[in-house]
C-alpha positions as CSV (number, residue, x, y, z in Angstrom):
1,X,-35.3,32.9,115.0
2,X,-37.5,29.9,115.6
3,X,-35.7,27.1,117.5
4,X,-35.2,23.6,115.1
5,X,-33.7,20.3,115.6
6,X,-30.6,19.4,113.7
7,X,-29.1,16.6,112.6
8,X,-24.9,17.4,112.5
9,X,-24.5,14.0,110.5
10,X,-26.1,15.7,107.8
11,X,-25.0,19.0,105.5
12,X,-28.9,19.5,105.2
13,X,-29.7,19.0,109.0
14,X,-32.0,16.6,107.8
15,X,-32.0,13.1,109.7
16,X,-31.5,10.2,107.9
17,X,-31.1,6.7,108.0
18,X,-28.4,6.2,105.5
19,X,-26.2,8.4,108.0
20,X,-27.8,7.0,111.1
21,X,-26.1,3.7,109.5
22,X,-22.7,5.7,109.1
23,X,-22.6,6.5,112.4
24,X,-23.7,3.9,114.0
25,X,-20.8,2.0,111.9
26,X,-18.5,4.4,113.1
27,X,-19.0,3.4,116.5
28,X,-18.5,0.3,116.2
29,X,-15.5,0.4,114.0
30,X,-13.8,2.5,116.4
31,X,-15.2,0.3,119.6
32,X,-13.5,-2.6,117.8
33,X,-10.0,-1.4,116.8
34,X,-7.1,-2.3,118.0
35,X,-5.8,0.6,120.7
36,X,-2.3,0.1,119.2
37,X,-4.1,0.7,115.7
38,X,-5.7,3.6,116.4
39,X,-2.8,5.1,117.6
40,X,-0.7,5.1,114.4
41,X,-3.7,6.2,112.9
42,X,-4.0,9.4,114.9
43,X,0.0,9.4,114.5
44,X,0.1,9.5,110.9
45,X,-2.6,11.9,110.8
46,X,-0.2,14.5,112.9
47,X,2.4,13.9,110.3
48,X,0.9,14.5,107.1
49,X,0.6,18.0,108.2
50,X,4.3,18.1,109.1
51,X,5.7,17.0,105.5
52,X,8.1,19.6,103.9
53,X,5.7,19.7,100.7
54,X,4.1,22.8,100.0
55,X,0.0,23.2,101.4
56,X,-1.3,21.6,98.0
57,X,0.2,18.4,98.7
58,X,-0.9,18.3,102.1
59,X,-4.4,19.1,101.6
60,X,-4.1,16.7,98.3
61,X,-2.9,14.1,100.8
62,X,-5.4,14.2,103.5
63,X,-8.2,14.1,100.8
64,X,-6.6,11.0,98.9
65,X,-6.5,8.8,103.0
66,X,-10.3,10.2,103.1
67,X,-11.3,8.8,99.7
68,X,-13.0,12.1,99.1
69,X,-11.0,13.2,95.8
70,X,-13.2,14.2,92.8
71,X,-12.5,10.8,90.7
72,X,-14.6,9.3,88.3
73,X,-15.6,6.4,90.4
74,X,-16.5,9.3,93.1
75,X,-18.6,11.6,91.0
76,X,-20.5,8.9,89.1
77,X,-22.1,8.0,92.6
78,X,-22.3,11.2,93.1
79,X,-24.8,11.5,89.6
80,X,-22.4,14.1,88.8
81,X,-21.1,12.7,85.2
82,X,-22.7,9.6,83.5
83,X,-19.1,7.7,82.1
84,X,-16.3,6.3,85.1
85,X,-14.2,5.1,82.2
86,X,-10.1,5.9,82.9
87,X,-9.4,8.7,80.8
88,X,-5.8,6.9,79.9
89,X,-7.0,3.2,79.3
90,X,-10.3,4.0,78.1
91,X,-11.9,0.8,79.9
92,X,-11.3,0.5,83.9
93,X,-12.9,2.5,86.2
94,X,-11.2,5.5,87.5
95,X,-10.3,5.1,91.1
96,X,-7.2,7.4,90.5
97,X,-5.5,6.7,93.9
98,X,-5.3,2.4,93.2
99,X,-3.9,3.5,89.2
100,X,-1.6,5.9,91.0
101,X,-0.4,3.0,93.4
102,X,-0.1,0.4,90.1
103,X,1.8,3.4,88.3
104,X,4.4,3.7,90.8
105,X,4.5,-0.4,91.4
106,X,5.9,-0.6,87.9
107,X,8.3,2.2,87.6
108,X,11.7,1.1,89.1
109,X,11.7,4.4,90.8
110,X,8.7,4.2,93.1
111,X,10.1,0.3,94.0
112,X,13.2,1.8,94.8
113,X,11.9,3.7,97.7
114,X,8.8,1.9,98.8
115,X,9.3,-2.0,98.1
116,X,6.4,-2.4,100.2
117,X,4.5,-1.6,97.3
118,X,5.7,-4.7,95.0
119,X,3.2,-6.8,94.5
120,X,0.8,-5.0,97.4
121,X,-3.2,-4.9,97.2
122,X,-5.3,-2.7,99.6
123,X,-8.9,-2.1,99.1
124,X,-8.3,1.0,101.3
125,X,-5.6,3.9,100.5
126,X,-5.3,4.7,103.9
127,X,-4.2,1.0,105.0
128,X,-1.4,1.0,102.9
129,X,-0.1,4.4,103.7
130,X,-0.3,2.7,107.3
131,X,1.4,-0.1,106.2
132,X,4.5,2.1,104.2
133,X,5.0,4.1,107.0
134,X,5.4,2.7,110.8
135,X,7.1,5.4,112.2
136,X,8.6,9.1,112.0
137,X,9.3,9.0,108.1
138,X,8.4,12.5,106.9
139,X,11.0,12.7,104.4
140,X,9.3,9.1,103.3
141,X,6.0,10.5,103.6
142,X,6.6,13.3,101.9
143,X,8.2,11.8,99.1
144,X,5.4,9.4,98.5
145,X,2.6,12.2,98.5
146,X,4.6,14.3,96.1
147,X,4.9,11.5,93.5
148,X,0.9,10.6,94.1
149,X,0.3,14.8,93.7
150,X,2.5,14.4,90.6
151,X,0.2,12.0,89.1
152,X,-3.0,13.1,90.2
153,X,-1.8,16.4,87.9
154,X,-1.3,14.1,85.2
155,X,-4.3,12.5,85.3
156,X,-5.9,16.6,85.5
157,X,-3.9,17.6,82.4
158,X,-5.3,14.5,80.3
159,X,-8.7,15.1,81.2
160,X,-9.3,18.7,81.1
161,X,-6.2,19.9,78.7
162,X,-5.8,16.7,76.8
163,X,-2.5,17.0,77.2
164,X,0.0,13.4,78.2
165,X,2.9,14.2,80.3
166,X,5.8,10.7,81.0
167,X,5.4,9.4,84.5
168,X,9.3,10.1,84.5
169,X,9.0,13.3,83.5
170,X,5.7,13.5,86.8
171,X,7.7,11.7,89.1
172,X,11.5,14.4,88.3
173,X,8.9,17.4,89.0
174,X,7.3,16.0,92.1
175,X,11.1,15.3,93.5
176,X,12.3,18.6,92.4
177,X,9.2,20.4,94.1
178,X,9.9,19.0,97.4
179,X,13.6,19.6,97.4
180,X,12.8,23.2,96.4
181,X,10.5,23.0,99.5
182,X,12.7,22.5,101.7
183,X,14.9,25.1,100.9
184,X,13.0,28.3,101.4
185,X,13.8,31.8,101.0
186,X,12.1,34.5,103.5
187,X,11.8,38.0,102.8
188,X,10.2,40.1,105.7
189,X,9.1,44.0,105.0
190,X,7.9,46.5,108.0
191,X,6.8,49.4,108.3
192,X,5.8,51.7,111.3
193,X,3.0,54.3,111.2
194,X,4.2,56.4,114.4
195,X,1.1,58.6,114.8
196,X,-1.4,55.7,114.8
197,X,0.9,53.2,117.0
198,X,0.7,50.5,114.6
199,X,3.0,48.6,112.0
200,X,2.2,46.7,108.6
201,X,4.1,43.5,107.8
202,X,4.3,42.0,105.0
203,X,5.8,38.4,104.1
204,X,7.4,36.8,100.7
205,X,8.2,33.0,100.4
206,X,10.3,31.2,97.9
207,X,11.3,28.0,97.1
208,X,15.0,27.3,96.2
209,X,14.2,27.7,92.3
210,X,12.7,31.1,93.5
211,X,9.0,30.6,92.8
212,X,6.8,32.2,95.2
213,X,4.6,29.8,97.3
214,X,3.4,32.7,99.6
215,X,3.1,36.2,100.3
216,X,0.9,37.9,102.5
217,X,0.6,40.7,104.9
218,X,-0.5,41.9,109.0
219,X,-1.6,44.9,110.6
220,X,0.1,44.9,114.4
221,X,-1.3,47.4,116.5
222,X,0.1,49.2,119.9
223,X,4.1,49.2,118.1
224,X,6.0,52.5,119.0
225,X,9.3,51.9,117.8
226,X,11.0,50.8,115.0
227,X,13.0,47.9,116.4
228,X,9.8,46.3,117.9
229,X,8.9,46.7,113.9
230,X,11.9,44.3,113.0
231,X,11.1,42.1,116.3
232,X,7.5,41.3,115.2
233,X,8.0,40.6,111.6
234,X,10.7,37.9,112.2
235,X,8.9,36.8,114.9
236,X,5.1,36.2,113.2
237,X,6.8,35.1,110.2
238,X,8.7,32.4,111.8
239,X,5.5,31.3,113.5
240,X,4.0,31.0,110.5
241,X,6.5,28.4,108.9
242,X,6.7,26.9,112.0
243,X,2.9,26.1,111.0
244,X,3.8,25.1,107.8
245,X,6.3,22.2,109.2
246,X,9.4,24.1,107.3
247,X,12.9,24.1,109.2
248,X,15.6,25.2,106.9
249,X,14.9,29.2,106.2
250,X,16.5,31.9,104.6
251,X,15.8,34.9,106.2
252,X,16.2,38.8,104.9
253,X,14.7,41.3,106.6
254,X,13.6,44.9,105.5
255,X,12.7,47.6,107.9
């Protein structure tokens, strides 16, 4: 293998002065900042991860504060499609997160629980979410990115399925899916293989409407007994939602 330069600010390796600009911009920005700033920044980061929404909404979230979802407005600079035209009002451009923020604004629902958003303009989704949220508000949090999910899904079933769902009927799913989070059921399975020393685990988890949101399974090797079988699965499984930022478990286990 022949020894190269690479450029890590670019996918290709390939310098360039467009992302020479970006980073130099970066720096700046970040010299610049307020320290308090950047703290609630890195703050708010750590707690999008901890929401009690299932992983969808989480990854959904961190792509809508990094302005990287796949909207119109996004994949037109992209030369990806040719038309940025709103797929509901036929004229505007589609910058889904800003409709999603005018959506709620309207509904007496989404001014019930974030006033902040009443009459509130940010050129940056990120800002605002700053703005909404000042300190340890994961139920808030979660809330909010469960509605924004709910209407990014509406906006997918227009476009793709042509299909038009209510906002109210969006916003009562969204709700319902992060109660149900919250409110897991956990079914753990073992079994020992004596002559090998090892065990297989295997995991099941439910929501409280009992829809599966994740099963999966794990060798364990040196295990000689079965109650070391019982030990480990409770005990990898419960790291695993520990991971996943959910408290309130239901736990069966079947050894």
């Amino acid at each position: 293998m022949v020894d190269k330069w690479i450029w890590e600010c670019e996918r290709s390796g390939q310098f360039s002065v467009k992302s020479y600009y970006r980073l130099i911009m970066q720096h700046k920005n970040y010299a610049s900042a307020e320290g308090s700033n950047c703290m609630r920044q890195h703050k708010l980061w750590k707690l999008l991860w901890k929401m009690l929404v299932p992983n969808k909404v989480r990854v959904f979230a961190r792509c809508a504060c990094k302005e990287v979802l796949p909207t119109k407005k996004i994949l037109l600079k992209k030369h990806v499609i040719t038309e940025e035209n709103c797929c509901f009002c036929l004229n505007s451009i589609e910058d889904c997160i800003m409709q999603f923020l005018a959506v709620l604004s309207r509904e007496r629902y989404g001014i019930s629980f974030f006033p902040s958003l009443d009459g509130t303009v940010h050129a940056i989704f990120f800002d605002l979410v700053l703005q909404l949220f000042e300190g340890e508000e994961v139920d808030r949090l979660s809330l909010f990115f469960s509605l924004t999910w709910g209407l990014w899904y509406r906006r997918n079933k227009k476009e793709f399925e042509q299909q038009i769902l209510s906002v109210k009927h969006v916003t009562k799913h969204a709700s319902c899916l992060m109660k149900n989070f919250k409110e897991v059921k956990l079914n753990v399975d073992g079994v020992l293989f004596g002559d090998l020393n090892k065990a297989g685990l295997g995991l099941l988890l439910r929501d409280a409407a009992r829809n599966v949101i994740m099963a999966t399974s794990k060798a364990e090797n040196d295990v000689e007994s079965q109650k070391t079988v019982e030990l480990l699965a409770v005990f990898r499984e419960l790291q695993l939602c520990s991971s996943m930022g959910i408290t309130n478990i239901m736990l069966r286990v079947i050894v």
